[in-house]
C-alpha positions in Angstrom: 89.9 92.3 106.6 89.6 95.6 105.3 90.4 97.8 102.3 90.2 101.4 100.9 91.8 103.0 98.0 93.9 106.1 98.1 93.4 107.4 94.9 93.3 105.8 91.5 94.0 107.6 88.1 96.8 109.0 85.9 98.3 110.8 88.8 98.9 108.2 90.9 97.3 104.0 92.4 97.6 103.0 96.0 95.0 100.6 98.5 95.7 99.9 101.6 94.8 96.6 103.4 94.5 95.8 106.6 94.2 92.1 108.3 94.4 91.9 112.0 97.6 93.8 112.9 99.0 94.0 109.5 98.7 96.8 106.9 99.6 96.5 103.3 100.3 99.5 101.3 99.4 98.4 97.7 101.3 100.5 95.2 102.4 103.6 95.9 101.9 106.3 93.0 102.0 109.3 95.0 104.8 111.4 96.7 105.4 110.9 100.5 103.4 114.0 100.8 100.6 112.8 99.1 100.8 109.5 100.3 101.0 110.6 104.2 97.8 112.7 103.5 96.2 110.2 101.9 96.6 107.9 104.6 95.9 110.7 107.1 92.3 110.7 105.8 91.6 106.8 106.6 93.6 107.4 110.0 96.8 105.7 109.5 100.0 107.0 110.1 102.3 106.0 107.7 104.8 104.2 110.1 101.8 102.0 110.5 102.1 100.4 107.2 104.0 97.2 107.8 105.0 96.4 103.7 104.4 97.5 100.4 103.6 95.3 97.5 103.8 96.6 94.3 101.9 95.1 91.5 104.1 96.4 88.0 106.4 99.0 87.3 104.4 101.6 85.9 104.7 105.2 87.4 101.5 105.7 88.3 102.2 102.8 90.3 105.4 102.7 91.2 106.8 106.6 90.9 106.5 107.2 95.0 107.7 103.2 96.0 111.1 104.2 96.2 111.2 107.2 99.2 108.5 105.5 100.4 109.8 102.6 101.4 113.1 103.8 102.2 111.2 106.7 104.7 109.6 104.1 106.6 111.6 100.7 106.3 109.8 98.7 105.2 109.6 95.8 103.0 108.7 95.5 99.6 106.7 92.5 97.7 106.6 92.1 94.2 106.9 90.0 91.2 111.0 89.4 89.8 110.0 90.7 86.3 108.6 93.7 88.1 111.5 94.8 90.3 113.8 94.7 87.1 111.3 96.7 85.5 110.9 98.9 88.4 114.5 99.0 89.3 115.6 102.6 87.8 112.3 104.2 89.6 112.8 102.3 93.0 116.3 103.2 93.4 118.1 101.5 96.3 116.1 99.8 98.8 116.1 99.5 102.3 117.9 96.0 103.5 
């Protein structure tokens, strides 16, 4: 197992996890941009990322969840309390 951040602060939160074959993209604060970039710089293409789990609803957090998950498919993992929260930000998810 293995783990690296790709950024932390006001701007925007995201770690990325990898076990065997999977990788889990913790939060997503940044822009698909930003995120692909950030991922870029660990070598990981962001179809890679097999699911996104995102811990609470704050933008920081949250504010790049939404195209992110619907760019790539994936699924997302998170608490019930936290996708109401969240729901406004995530906009519609992938089924």
């Amino acid at each position: 197992m293995r783990f690296a951040s790709l950024g932390s602060g006001s701007r925007g939160n995201a770690t990325l996890l990898q076990s065997g074959g999977t990788l889990l993209l913790i939060d997503c604060g940044f822009g698909l941009r930003e995120a692909g970039r950030r991922l870029a710089r660990l070598g990981v293409s962001p179809g890679e990322v097999s699911a996104l789990l995102l811990t609470h609803e704050h933008g920081d957090h949250a504010g790049g969840c939404g195209p992110f998950l619907r760019r790539h498919r994936l699924t997302l993992h998170a608490t019930g309390g936290t996708l109401r929260a969240a729901a406004g930000a995530l906009g519609e998810l992938p089924g």
